[in-house]
C-alpha positions in Angstrom: 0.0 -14.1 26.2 0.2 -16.8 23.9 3.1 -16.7 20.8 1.8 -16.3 17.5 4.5 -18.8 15.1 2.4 -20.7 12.7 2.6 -18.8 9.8 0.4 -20.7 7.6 -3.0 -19.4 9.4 -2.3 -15.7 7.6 -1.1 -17.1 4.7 -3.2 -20.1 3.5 -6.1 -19.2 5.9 -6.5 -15.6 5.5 -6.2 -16.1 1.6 -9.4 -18.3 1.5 -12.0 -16.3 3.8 -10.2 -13.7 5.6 -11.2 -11.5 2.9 -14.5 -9.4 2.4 -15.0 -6.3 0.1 -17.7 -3.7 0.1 -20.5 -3.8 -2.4 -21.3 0.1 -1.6 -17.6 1.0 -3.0 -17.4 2.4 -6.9 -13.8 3.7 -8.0 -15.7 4.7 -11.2 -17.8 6.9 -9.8 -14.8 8.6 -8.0 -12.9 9.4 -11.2 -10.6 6.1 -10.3 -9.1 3.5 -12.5 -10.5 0.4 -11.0 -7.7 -2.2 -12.4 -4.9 0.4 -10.6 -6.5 0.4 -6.9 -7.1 -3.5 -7.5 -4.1 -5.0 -6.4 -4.4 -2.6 -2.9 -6.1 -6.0 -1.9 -3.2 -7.9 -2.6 -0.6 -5.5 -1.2 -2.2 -5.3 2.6 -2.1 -9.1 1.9 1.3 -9.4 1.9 1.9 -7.4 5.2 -0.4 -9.6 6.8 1.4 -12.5 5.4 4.6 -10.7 7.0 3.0 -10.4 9.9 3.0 -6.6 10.2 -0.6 -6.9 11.2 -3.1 -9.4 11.8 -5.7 -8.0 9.7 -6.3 -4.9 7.6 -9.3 -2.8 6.6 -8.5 0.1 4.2 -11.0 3.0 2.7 -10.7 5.0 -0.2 -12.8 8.0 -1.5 -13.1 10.8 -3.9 -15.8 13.0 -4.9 -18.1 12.4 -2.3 -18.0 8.8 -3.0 -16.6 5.5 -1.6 -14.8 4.5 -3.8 -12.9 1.4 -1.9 -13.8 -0.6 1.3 -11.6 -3.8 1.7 -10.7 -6.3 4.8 -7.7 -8.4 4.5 -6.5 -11.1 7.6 -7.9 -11.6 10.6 -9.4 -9.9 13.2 -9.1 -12.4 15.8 -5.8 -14.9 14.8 -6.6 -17.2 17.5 -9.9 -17.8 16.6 -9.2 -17.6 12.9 -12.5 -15.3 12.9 -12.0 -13.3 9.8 -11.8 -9.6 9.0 -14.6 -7.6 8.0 -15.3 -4.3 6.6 -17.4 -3.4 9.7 -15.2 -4.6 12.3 -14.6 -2.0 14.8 -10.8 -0.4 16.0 -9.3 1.6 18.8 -9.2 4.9 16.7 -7.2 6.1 19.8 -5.4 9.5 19.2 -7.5 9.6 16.1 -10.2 10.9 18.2 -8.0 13.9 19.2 -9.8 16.4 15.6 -13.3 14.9 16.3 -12.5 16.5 19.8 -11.3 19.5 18.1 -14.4 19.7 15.8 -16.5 19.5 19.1 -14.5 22.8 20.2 -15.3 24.7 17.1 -18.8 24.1 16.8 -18.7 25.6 20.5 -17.7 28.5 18.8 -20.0 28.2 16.0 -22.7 28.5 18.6 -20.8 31.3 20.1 -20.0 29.9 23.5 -16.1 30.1 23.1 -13.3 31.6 21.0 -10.3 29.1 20.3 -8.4 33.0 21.4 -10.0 32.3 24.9 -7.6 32.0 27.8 -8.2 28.0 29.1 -8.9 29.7 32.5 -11.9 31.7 31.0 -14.1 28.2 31.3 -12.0 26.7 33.9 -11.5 28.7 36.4 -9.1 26.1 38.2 -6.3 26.9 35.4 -6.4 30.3 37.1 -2.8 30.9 38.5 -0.9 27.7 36.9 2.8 28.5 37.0 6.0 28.1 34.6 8.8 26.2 35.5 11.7 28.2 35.4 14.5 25.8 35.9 15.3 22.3 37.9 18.2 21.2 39.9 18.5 18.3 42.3 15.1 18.4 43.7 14.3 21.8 43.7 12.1 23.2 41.2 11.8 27.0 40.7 8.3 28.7 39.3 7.6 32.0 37.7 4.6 33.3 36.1 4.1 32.6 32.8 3.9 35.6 30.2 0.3 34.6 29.3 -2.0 32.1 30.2 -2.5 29.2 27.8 -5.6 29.3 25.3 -7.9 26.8 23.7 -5.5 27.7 20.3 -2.5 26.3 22.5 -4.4 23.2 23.4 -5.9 22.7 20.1 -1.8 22.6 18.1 0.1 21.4 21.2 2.0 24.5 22.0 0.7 25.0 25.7 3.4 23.7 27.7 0.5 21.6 29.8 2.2 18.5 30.6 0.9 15.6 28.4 1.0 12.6 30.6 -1.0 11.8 33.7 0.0 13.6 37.0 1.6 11.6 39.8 -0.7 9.8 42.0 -3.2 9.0 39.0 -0.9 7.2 37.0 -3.4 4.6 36.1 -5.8 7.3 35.0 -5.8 6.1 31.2 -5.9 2.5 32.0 -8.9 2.2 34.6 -10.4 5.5 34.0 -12.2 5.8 37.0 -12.1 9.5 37.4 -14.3 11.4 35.6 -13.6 13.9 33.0 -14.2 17.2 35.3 -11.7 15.5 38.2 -8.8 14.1 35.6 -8.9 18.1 34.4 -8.7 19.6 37.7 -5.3 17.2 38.2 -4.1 18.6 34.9 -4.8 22.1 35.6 -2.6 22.1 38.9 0.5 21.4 37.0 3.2 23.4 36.0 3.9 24.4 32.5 6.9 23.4 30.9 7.1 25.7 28.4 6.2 29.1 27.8 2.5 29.1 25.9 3.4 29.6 22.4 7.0 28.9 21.6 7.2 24.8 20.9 5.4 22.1 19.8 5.0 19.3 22.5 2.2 16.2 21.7 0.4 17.0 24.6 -2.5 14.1 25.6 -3.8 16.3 28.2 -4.4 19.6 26.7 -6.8 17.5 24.1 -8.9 15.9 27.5 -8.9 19.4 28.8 -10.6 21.1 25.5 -13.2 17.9 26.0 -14.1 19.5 29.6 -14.3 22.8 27.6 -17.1 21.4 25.9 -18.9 19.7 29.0 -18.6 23.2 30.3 -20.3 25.2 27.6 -22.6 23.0 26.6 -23.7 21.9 29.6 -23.6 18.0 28.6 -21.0 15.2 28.8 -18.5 15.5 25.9 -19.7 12.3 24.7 -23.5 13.0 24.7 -22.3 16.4 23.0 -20.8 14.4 20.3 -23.5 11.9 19.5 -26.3 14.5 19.6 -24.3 16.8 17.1 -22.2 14.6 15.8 -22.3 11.0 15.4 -25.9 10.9 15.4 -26.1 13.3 12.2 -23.6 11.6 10.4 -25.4 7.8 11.1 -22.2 6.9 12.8 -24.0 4.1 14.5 -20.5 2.1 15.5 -18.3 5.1 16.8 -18.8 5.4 20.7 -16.4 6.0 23.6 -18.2 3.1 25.8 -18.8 0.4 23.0 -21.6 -2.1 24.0 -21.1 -6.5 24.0 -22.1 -6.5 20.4 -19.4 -4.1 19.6 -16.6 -5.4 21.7 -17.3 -8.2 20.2 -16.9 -7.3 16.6 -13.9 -5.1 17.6 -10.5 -6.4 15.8 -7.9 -7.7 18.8 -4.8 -5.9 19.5 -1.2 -7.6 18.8 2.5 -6.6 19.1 5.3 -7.3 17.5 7.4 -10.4 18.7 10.5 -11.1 16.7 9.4 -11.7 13.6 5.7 -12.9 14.3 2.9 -11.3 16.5 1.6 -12.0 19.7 -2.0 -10.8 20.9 -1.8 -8.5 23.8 -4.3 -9.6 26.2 -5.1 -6.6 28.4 -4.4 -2.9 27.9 -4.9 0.7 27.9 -8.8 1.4 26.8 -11.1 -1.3 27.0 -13.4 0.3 30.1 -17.1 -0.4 29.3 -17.6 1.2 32.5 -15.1 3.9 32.8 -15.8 7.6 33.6 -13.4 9.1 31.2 -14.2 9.4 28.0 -10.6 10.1 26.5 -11.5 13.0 24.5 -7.7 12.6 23.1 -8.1 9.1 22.1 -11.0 7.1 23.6 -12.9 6.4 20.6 -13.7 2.7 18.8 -14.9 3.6 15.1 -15.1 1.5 11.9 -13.7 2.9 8.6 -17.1 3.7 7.2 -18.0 5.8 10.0 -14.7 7.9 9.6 -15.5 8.3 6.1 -18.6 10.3 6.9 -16.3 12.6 8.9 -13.7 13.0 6.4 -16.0 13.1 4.0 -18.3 16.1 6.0 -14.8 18.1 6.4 -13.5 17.5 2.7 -17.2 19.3 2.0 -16.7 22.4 4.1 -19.0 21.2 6.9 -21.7 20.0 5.3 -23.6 16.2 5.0 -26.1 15.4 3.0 -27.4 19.2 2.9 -27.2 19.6 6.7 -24.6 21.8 8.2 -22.8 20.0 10.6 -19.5 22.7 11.1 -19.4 26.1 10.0 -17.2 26.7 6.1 -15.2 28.7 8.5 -14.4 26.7 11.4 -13.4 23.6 8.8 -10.9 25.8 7.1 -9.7 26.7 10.4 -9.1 23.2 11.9 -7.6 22.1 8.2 -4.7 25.4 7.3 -1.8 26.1 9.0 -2.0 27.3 12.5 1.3 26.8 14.2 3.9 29.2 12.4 6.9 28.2 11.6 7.1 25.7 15.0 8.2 21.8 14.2 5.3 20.0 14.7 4.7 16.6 14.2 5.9 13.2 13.6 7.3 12.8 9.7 9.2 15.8 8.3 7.1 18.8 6.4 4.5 18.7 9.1 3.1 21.7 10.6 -0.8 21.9 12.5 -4.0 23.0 12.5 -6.6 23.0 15.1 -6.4 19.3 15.8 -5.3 17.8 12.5 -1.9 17.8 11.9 -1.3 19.7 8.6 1.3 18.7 5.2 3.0 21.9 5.0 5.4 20.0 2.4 4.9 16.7 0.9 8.1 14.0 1.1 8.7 10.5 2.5 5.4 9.5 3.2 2.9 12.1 2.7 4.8 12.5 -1.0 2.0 11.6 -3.0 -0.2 14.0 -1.2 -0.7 18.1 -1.7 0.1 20.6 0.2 -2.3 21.3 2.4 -3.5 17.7 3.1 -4.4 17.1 6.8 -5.1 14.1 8.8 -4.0 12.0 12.3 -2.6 8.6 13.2 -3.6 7.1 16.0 -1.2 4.9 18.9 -2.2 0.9 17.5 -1.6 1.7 13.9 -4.6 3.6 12.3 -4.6 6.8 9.9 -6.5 9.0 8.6 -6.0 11.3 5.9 -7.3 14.1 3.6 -6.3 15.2 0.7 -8.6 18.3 -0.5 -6.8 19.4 -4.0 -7.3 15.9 -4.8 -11.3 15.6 -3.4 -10.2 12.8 -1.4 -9.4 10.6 1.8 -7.5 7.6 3.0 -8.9 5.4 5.9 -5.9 2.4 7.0 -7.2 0.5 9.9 -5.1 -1.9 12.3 -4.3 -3.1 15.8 -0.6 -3.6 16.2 1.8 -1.8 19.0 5.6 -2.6 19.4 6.2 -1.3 15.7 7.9 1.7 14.6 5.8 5.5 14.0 2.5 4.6 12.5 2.5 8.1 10.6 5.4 6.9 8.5 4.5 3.1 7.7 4.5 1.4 5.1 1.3 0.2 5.3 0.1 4.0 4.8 2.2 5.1 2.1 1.4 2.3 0.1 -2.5 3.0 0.5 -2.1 6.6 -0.2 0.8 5.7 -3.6 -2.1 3.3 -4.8 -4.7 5.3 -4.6 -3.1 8.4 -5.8 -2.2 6.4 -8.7 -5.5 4.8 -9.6 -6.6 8.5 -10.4 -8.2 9.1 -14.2 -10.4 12.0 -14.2 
């Protein structure tokens, strides 16, 4: 891994052609005062310039239109290859609500309940085990008081260890297990919490709601989602197994080094060939493909007059379904049936209602909705090595902007 220190490639070479803006964007159209969202352009600039990220691509829209679609920096800083507006990113745990709308439009077609005991469609959760205490290396079990359901799994309040079990520790990084075998592992762990009762980020109980949906369906989770779906929406650059063309156009990944960047050569995610689709954060996606998403969800299920997810099962994912359980990773949080939910704006989700919903994702990207407002914020980036993404700076300055530029 090579060290990033000439600072003059992001700042006199990204200012002459690093930057591209859409043509499809209209901040009139969305009731937005153009000269106020202008200078978002210039302000992702400057943290490129900073080095807080190689490049940038942000999104704006309201009122069912795209208001703003801008790429500053570059995607690739060795290459001084330019970013684009259609450059693609590791969404990663942004995946985790297009996993949960997979599990409600199970339930729109009446295959599940999100009230379902887990162990109802996988039979192998049948008898999993609560630990009751440790000490030294003993252990001690006891029954839980209820199994966990696909409403635990969907806010994080199962208990199910999140991380890989021993012995498949490189189960993220090579997947070479498939979906069905990765569960099986999962499912043979003790909880560490009774079902219910706390809020615990919890990477496998997201995979195991994506077996839920190989199960009922009767497909792989990621043919379920392009047949109903990405297909739908015309997400043609959102896949789990990208092709050449789109690894090539994908923006590279780069950490934090003292005060520059350095490009992080191999990691986590880039299996072409894998057999595990990451249902909790596998995805590469451009910003204009999550716009269709966010954009299907701000309008109750619906795209271009095709219903895509029940009224219902939108409002469900997008209120309040963990009680009064801290959730979350900025104050006010709570969550909803994968999108994490504002239950009161400050710090960084200030400028937003109450009620907005959204996700971050591990290199950097967000995604987030603001539906008393009509609208949605898209930040993409590759960085690691910096603090939580859900309370940068780069994402409270898109969502301030934005909020501001509003007229109508």
């Amino acid at each position: 891994m090579r060290v990033l220190f000439l600072s003059f490639l992001l700042l006199g070479g990204v200012l002459a052609c690093a930057s591209s803006a859409s043509p499809q964007s209209d901040p009139g159209k969305a009731g937005l005062d153009a000269a106020k969202l202008a200078p978002l352009r210039g302000k992702m600039q400057e943290y490129a310039d900073q080095f807080q990220a190689a490049g940038i691509v942000t999104c704006v829209g309201r009122k069912g239109v795209m208001a703003h679609l801008e790429a500053v920096g570059w995607r690739d800083l060795e290459k001084k290859d330019a970013m684009k507006t259609d450059t693609l990113f590791r969404i990663a745990s942004m995946t985790k609500p297009i996993t949960g709308i997979a599990i409600m439009m199970c339930e729109d077609d009446g295959k599940l309940s999100v009230e379902d005991p887990v162990e109802k469609h996988l039979p192998e959760f049948k008898g999993q085990m609560l630990v009751k205490s440790k000490s030294g290396n003993e252990v001690t079990l006891v029954k839980p008081p209820r199994p966990i359901t696909l409403r635990d799994l969907l806010t994080h309040t199962s208990g199910l260890p999140g991380g890989p079990p021993p012995g498949l520790s490189d189960l993220y990084a090579k997947r070479n297990h498939t979906l069905a075998e990765a569960v099986m592992a999962f499912s043979q762990r003790p909880l560490d919490f009774e079902p219910g009762t706390k809020w615990a980020y919890c990477n496998a109980g997201i995979d195991t709601l994506g077996r839920v949906v190989e199960v009922c369906s009767g497909k792989p989770f990621e043919a379920f989602l392009q047949e109903r779906l990405f297909g739908p929406l015309g997400m043609k650059d959102t896949a789990f197994y990208p092709t050449a063309e789109s690894l090539a156009r994908t923006a590279e990944l780069y950490q934090k080094d003292g005060a520059k960047l350095k490009r992080i050569e191999s990691f986590i995610g880039d299996c072409p060939n894998g057999k595990f689709p990451l249902p909790a954060g596998g995805l590469y996606s451009t910003a204009a493909d999550l716009a269709k998403v966010y954009q299907m969800m701000l309008d109750g299920g619906m795209s271009g007059g095709r219903r895509i997810l029940s009224s219902a099962s939108a409002e469900k994912m997008t209120t309040l379904q963990s009680g009064e359980i801290k959730t979350g990773f900025v104050d006010g949080m709570g969550w909803g049936f994968g999108f994490a939910v504002v239950r009161e704006p400050k710090g960084v989700t200030e400028m937003l209602s109450p009620g907005s919903y959204g996700h971050g994702g591990a290199f950097g990207t967000q995604g987030w909705i603001d539906p008393k407002k009509g609208m949605y914020f898209i930040l993409m980036v590759q960085r690691a090595g910096f603090p939580n993404g859900d309370a940068s700076d780069l994402r409270k300055t898109l969502q301030s902007v934005a909020v501001a530029a509003i007229n109508e």
